[in-house]
Structure formats: structure tokens, C-alpha cells
C-alpha positions as CSV (number, residue, x, y, z in Angstrom):
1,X,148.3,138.7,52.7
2,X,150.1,135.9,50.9
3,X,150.4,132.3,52.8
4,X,153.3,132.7,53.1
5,X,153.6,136.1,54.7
6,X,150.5,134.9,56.7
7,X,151.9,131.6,58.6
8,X,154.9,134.0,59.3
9,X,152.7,136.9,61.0
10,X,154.1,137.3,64.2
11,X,150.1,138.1,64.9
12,X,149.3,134.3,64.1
13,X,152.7,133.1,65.6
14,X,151.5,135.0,68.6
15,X,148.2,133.1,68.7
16,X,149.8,129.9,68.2
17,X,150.9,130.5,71.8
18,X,147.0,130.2,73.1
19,X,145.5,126.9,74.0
20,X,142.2,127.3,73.3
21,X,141.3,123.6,73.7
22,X,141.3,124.3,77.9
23,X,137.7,124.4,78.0
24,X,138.0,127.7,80.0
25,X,136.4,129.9,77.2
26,X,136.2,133.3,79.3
27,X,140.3,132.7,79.8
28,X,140.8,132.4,75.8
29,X,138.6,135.0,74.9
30,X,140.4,136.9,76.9
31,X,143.8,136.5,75.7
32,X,142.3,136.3,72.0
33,X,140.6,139.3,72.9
34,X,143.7,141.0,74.5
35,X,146.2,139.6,71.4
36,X,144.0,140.9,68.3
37,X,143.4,144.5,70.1
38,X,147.8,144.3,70.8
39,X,148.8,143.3,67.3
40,X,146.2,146.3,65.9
41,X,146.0,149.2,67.7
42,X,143.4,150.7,66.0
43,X,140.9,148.1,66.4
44,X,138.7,147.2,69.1
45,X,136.9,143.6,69.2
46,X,134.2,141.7,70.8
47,X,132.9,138.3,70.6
48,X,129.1,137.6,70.0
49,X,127.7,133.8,71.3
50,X,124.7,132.8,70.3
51,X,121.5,131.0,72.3
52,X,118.7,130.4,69.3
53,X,116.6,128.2,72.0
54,X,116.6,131.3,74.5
55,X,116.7,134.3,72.0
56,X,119.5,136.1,73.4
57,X,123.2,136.6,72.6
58,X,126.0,136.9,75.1
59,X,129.4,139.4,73.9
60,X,132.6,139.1,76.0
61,X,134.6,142.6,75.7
62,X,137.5,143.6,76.9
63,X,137.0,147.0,79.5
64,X,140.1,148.1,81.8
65,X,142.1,145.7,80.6
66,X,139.2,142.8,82.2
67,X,136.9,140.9,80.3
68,X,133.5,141.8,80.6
69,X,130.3,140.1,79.3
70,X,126.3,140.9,78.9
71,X,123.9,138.9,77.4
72,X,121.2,140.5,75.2
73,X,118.0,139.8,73.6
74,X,119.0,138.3,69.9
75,X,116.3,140.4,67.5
76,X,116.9,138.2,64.1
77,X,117.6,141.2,61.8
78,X,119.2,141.4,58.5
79,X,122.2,141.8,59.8
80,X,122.7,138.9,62.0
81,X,121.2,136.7,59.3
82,X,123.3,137.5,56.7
83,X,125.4,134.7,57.1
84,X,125.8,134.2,53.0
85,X,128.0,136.9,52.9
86,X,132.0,135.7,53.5
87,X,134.4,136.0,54.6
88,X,132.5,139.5,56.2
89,X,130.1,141.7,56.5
90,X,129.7,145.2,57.1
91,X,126.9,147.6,59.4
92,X,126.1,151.1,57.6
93,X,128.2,152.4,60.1
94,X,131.7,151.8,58.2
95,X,134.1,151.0,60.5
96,X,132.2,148.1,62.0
97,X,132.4,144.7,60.3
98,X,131.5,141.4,61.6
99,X,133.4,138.0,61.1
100,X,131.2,135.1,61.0
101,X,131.9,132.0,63.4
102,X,130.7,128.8,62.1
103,X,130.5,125.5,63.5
104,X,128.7,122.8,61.5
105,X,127.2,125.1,59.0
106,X,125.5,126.7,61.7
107,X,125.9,130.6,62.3
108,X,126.9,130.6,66.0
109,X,128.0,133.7,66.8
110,X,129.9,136.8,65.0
111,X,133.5,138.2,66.0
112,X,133.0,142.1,65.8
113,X,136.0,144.9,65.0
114,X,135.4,148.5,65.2
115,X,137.5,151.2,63.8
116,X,138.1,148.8,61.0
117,X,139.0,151.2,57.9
118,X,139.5,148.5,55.4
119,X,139.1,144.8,56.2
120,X,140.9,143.9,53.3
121,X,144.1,144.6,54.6
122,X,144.4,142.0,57.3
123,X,141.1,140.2,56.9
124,X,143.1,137.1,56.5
125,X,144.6,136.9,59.8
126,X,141.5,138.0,61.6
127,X,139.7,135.3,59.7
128,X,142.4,132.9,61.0
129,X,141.4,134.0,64.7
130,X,138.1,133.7,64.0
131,X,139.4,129.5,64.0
132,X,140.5,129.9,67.4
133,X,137.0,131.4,68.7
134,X,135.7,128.6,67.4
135,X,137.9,125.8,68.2
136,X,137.8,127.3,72.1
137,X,133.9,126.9,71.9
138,X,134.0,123.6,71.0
139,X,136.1,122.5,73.6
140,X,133.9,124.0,76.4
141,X,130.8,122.5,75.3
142,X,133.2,119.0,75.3
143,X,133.7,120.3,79.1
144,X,130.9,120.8,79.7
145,X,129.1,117.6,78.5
146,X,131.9,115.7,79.8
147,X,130.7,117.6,83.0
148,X,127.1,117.2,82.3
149,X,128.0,113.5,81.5
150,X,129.8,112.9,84.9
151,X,126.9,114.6,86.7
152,X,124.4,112.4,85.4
153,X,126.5,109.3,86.3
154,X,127.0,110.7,90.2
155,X,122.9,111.1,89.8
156,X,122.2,107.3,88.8
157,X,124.3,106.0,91.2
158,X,122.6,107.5,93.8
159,X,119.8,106.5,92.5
160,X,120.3,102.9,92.3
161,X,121.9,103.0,95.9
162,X,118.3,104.7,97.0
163,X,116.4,101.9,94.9
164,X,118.7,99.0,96.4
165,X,118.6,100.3,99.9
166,X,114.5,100.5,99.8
167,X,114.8,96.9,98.0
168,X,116.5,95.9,101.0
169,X,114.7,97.2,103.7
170,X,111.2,95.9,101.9
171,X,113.0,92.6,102.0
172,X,114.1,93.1,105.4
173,X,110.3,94.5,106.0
174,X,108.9,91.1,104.2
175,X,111.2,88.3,105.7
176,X,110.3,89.9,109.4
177,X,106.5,90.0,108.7
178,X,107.0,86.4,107.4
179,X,108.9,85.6,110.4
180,X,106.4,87.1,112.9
181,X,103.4,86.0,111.4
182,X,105.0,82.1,111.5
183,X,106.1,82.7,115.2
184,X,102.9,84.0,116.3
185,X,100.9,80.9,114.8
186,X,103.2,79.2,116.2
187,X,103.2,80.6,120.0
188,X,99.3,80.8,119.8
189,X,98.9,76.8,119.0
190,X,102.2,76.5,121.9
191,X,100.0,78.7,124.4
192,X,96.8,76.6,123.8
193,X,98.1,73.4,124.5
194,X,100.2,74.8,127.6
195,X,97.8,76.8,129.4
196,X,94.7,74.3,129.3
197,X,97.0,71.8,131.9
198,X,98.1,74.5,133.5
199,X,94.7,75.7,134.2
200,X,93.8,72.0,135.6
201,X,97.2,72.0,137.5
202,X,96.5,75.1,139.5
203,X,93.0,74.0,140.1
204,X,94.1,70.7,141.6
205,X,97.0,72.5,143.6
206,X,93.5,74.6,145.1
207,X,91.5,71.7,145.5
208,X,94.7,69.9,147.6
209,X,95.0,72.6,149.6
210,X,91.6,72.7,150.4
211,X,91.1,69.3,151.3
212,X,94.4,68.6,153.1
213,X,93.1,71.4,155.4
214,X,89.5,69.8,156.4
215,X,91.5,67.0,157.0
216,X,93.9,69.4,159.4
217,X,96.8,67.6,157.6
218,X,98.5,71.0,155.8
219,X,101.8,71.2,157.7
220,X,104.3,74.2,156.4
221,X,106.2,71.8,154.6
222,X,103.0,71.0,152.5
223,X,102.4,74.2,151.9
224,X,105.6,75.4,151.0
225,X,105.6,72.5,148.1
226,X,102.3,73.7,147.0
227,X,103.3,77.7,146.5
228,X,106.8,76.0,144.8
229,X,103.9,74.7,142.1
230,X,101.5,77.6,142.2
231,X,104.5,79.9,141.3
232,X,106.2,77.6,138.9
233,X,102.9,77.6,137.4
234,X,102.7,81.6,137.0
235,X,105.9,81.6,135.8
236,X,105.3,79.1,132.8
237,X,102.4,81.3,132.3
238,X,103.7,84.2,132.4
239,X,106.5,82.5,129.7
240,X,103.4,81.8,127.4
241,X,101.8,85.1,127.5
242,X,105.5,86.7,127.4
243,X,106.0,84.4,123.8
244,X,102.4,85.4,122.3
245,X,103.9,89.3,123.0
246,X,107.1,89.2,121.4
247,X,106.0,87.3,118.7
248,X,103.4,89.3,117.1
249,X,104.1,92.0,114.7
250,X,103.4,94.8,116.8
251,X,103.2,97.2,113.3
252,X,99.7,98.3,113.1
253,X,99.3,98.7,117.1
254,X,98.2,102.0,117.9
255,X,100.8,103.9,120.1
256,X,99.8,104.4,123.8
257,X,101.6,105.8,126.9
258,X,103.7,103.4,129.1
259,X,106.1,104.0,131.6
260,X,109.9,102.9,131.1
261,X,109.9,100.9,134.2
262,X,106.8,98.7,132.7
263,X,109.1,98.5,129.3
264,X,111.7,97.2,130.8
265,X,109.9,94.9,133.8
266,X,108.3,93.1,130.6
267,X,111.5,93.0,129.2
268,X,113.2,91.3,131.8
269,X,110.6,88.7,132.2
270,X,111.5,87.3,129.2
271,X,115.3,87.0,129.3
272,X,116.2,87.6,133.1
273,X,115.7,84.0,133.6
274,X,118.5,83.4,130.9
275,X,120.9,85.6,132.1
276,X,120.4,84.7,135.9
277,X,121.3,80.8,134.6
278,X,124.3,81.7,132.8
279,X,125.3,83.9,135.9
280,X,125.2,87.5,133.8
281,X,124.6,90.6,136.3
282,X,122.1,92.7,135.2
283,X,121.5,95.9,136.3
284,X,119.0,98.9,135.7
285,X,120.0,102.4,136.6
286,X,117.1,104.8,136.5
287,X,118.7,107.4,138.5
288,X,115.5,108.3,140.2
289,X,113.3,109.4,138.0
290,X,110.8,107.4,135.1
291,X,109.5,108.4,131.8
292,X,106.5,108.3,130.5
293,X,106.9,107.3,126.8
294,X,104.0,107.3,124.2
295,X,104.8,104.2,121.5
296,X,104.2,100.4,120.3
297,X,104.6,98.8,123.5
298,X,105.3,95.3,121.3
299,X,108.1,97.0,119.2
300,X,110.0,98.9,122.2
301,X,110.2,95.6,124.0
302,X,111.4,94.0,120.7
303,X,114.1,96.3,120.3
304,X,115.5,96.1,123.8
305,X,115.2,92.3,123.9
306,X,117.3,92.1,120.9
307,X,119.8,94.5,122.3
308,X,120.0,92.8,125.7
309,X,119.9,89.3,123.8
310,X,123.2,90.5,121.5
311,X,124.9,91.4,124.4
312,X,124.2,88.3,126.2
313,X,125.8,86.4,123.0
314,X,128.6,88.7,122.3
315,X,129.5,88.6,126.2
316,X,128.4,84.7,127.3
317,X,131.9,83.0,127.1
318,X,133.5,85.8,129.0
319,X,135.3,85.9,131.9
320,X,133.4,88.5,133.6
321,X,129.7,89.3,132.5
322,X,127.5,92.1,133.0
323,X,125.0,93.6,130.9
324,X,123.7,97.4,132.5
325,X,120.6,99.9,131.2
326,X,121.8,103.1,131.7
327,X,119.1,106.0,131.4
328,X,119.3,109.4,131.1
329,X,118.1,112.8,129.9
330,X,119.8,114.4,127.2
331,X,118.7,117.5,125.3
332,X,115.0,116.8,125.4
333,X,115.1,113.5,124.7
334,X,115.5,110.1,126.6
335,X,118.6,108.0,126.1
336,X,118.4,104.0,127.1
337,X,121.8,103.1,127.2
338,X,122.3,99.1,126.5
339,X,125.7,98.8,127.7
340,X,127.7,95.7,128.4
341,X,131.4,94.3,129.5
342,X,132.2,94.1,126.2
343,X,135.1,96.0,124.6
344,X,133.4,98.1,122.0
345,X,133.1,96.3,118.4
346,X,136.0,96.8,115.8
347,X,136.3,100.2,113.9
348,X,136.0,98.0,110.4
349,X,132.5,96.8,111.6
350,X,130.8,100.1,112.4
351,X,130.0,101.5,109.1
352,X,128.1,98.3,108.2
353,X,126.2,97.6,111.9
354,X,123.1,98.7,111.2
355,X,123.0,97.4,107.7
356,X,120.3,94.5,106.6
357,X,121.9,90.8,106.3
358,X,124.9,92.2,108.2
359,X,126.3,90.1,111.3
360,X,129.5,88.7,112.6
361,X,127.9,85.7,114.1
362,X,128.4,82.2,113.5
363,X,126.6,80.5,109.9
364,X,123.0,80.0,110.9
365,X,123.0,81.9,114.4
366,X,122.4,85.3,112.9
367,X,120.3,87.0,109.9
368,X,121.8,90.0,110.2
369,X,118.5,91.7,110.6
370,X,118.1,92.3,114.6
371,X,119.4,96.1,114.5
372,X,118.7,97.0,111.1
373,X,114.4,96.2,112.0
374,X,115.3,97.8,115.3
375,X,116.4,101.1,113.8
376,X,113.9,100.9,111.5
377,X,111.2,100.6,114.5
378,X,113.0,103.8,116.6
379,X,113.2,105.9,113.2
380,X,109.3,105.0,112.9
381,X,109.1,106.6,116.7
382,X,111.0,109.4,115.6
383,X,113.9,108.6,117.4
384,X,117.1,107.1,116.9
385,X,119.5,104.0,117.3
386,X,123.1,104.1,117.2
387,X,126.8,102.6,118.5
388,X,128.3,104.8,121.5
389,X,131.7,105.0,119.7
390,X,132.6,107.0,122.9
391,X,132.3,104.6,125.7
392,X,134.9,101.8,126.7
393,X,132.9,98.9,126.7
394,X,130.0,98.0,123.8
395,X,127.3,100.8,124.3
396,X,124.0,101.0,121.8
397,X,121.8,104.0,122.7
398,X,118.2,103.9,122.1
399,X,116.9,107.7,122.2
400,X,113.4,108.4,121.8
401,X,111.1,111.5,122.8
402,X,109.2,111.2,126.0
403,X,105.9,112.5,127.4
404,X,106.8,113.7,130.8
405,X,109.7,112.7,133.8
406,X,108.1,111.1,136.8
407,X,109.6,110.9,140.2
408,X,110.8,107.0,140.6
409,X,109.3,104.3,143.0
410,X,112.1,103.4,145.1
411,X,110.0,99.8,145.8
412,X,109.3,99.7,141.9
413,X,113.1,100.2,141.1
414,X,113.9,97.5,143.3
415,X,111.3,95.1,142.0
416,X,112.0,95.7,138.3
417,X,116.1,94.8,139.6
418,X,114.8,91.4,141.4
419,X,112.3,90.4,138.5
């Protein structure tokens, strides 16, 4: 066929018609497929592809007017080697004759007609559609490194958000060790120096008593000065010996069964004072029952002093305060509500709460590290921390797994509300 006659073939015009640079290979084999078996009856086609690293070749036919494809070992015989021969070449069986496709001097695959009498008669144009084979293969393995390439990116980022998260929390991990290590020197050289002259105070108070009573002088004014000193003196004890606790890094403890009660009497000895003085109810709801927990006494304490100390800042200036612990049981597990007369925290906030070096306090009041170590400390007890969205006022919810449920003290509930 002359050029001419060729660029006016209504076969070629017809292929014209095909995009083959979608990327979608199976759909343009298809429809190259479909046009070449249209335009000549008589002729039947397939499409060979070629994988040298796996040894196998994959054909695309066309069967019930669907296109089918197998994939097949690829045995390197003369045949598929004979790529020298152009533009064609032919099997012993005569009506079979295979087009070469090309792409970077590299045999790639073969475009196959059967019932092929004599491929000089239109070899040309079948040869021109070998072009369109090609030119759709090379835009799906664009695709698909474009895809490959867009993959990898979504892989690195996610990698270096793991790697800068875990940089974080190491930081995080570091600046609290720091921290604890400097408070508990610090609270050990504080306790020293408090509790030798409290040691000589409450001996004196002793030997006063004593000797005002030989002397038949200790009237009930006397003595009630004297237990207004002995209990001032166990409560600046108990202050010490409260500060030592929370200021040690409670990380290699072992973990060892404790009631919630105890949790939560030790809690409140640190920070009931405060919020008695500032005139911020405080209220424990047990509902009857306690819990046997197994953990790092230290850490729990930690964790719900910081919660019950946010809640004291975020709620100190308002008009009416109240700070409740709310527990209860909850599909296995035990919830410690730390709710408070709050309003809840602003949508915008939430994603970041639990985030190291995030805080909406004032320069130099905050780190931004109180929640993150705490959730770090209830993961680490296979449990979890997280906002109450839900509830109308602010609500953080410390669930953890517990050992057993034990009926509740009614005298131990009431102490652990008047501590």
C-alpha cells in the first residue's frame, strides 16, 4: 500500500480514533483488538507481552466479543528470538505471522494474526497498529510509575511522621526523666532539712505535755493548742513524704495491687488542701463499690494529679467551681472519669490535646507535656486516656483494666471525701 492510500485507510483513520496514551492498556487492547479483527474479517489477532525477569508471557485475546488474557511460561525458542527478521515473521504453520513490537531496541512482545494468507497485502497498516500497541504500553508503565512514584511518596511521609512522632515522645520521655530526676534531688534535700525540726518539734510538744501534767497544769485549752501543733506537724509531714512521691520517676517500679480508694486518698492529700483554699468542691463518686487495680502506684497518682490540677487551672477564676471523679464499670474495664464545671474545650483544640509541647496556657505556665506523659503512662498500663467529647462540661476518662470489684467501705468513702 502506497502512503498515500495508507494515511487515507479508513482502517488507520479508524485507529486514529483510539487514545491509546490512557494508561488503561486492557481498554486499548481491546478496542485495537476489536478494530484490526472489524477492518479484516478474515483475521484473528492477539497481543503477546513480555516478562524476561519472570519468564513468562501474558496474550490478551479477544473471546465473545470480551477480552481475555493468560499468562504463560516464555520458552526462548527460535521463534520468539527471531527478532532480526522485519517487518515479520512467519511459524511453519502458514497462516500465522507475528509482528514484532519494539520499544528501545528491545523485543517486547509480538502482535500475532492468524488466517493471514499473504501479509504482503496489508502488512503496512498492521505494522502501523503494531505503533499503537506500543505507544499504549508505554503510557501504562508511565501510569504506573507515576503510581509506583506517588506510592512511595505516601510511604516516606508516613515514615517521617512515625520517626518525628517517636523523636518527640523520646524528647518528651528525656525532658520528664530530666525533670523528675531534678525534682526528686530537690524534694529529698527539701525533706531532710524539714523533717529533722519537725522531729524535735513533736518531741518537745510530747515532752510539754508530759511535764505540764506532773505539774497538774494541762487544762483543755492547753491541750487543744498542743494537738493544733501535733496535727499541723503530721500534715507538713505528710506534705514532705507526699513531695518525695510525686516527684520520683515511678518508671522502673514494679507494678503491684492497690485499691482505687488508696489512689485517690493519696491523691487528694496532695491537692485537697489547694482546692479547699480556693473554695473548689470536690467530690468522689464510687457508687459503692472499689477496684482493685494492679499498676505503678507513683505513675497513677501522677496522672490523676495532673488531671485534677488542669481542671483546677482551667476552672479557678470561675464563677462556680467543682471538680467530681466519677467511676464506673464499662465493658470490662474501669473508667475514672475527671470531670469538672467546665464547658468542654473547643472542637479546634481536640485533635491536638494529647500532643507533646501542646497547651493553651499562658507563656511559661505550661509545657504542653502533662497529658501527652499521662497517656503515655495509661498506654504503658494497657489502658487508655481520652477527651469525653460527649459530656457537657470538660470530662477526661482514665480507663484501665482492673483485678477484681470490692464492695465499698461506707466509712472509707466518707473519709477519702473529708481528706
Amino acid at each position: 500500500m502506497k502512503k498515500n492510500e495508507m494515511l487515507n485507510s479508513p482502517f488507520l483513520l479508524s485507529l486514529m480514533q483510539i487514545n491509546p496514551d490512557s494508561g488503561k492498556i486492557n481498554d486499548v487492547f481491546e478496542r485495537l483488538i476489536q478494530k484490526i479483527q472489524l477492518h479484516f474479517p478474515k483475521i484473528t489477532c492477539e497481543v503477546q507481552l513480555f516478562n524476561h525477569r519472570k519468564k513468562t508471557f501474558k496474550t490478551y485475546f479477544i473471546m465473545n466479543q470480551a477480552l481475555i488474557t493468560k499468562t504463560e511460561s516464555l520458552i526462548k525458542t527460535q521463534l520468539l528470538n527471531k527478532t532480526e527478521i522485519l517487518p515479520y515473521y512467519s511459524t511453519p504453520i502458514l497462516d500465522k505471522f507475528y509482528f514484532p513490537l519494539k520499544k528501545d531496541n528491545q523485543h517486547i512482545g509480538n502482535l500475532v494474526t492468524h488466517g493471514m494468507s499473504d501479509p504482503e497485502e496489508f502488512n503496512q497498516e498492521v505494522l502501523f497498529a503494531t505503533h499503537f500497541f506500543i505507544r499504549a504500553i508505554i503510557s501504562h508503565e508511565k501510569h504506573l510509575a507515576i503510581d509506583s512514584l506517588v506510592e512511595l511518596n505516601d510511604e516516606l511521609e508516613i515514615i517521617v511522621t512515625e520517626k518525628t512522632n517517636s523523636l518527640l515522645k523520646e524528647r518528651e520521655a528525656n525532658f520528664h526523666a530530666s525533670k523528675m530526676a531534678t525534682l526528686g534531688q530537690i524534694a529529698s534535700g527539701v525533706a531532710h532539712e524539714i523533717n529533722n525540726p519537725l522531729t524535735i518539734i513533736q518531741a518537745k510538744v510530747l515532752t510539754m505535755e508530759k511535764k505540764l501534767e506532773r505539774k497538774n497544769k494541762l487544762d483543755l485549752e492547753t491541750v487543744e493548742d498542743l494537738k493544733k501543733i501535733t496535727n499541723t506537724v503530721d500534715r507538713i509531714a505528710k506534705i514532705v513524704k507526699g513531695l518525695k512521691f510525686v516527684s520520683r520517676d515511678g518508671q522502673k517500679d514494679p507494678e503491684s495491687k492497690v485499691n482505687l480508694s488508696s489512689l485517690f486518698q493519696t491523691t487528694l492529700e496532695f491537692c485537697g488542701e489547694r482546692l479547699k483554699n480556693n473554695q473548689v468542691n470536690y467530690e468522689i463518686n464510687l457508687h459503692g463499690f472499689d477496684y482493685e487495680v494492679e499498676v505503678k502506684e507513683t505513675q497513677i497518682v501522677q496522672v490523676l494529679l495532673n488531671l485534677i490540677n488542669n481542671a483546677f487551672d482551667a476552672i479557678k477564676d470561675s464563677e462556680f467551681k467543682w471538680i467530681r471523679l466519677d467511676c464506673v464499670e464499662n465493658k470490662g474495664k474501669l473508667e475514672v472519669h475527671i470531670i469538672d464545671s467546665g464547658l468542654g474545650i473547643p472542637e479546634k483544640n481536640i485533635p491536638q490535646l494529647m500532643a507533646p509541647f501542646f497547651t493553651t496556657k499562658p507563656a511559661g505556665q505550661g509545657t504542653g507535656l502533662g497529658l501527652s506523659i499521662s497517656k503515655t503512662i495509661i498506654e504503658n498500663h494497657m489502658g487508655k486516656l481520652f477527651y469525653n467529647k460527649e459530656s457537657k462540661n470538660t470530662d477526661f476518662v482514665v480507663e484501665i483494666p482492673f483485678v477484681r470489684k470490692l464492695k465499698l467501705d461506707v466509712n472509707l468513702n466518707h473519709d477519702i471525701k473529708a481528706s
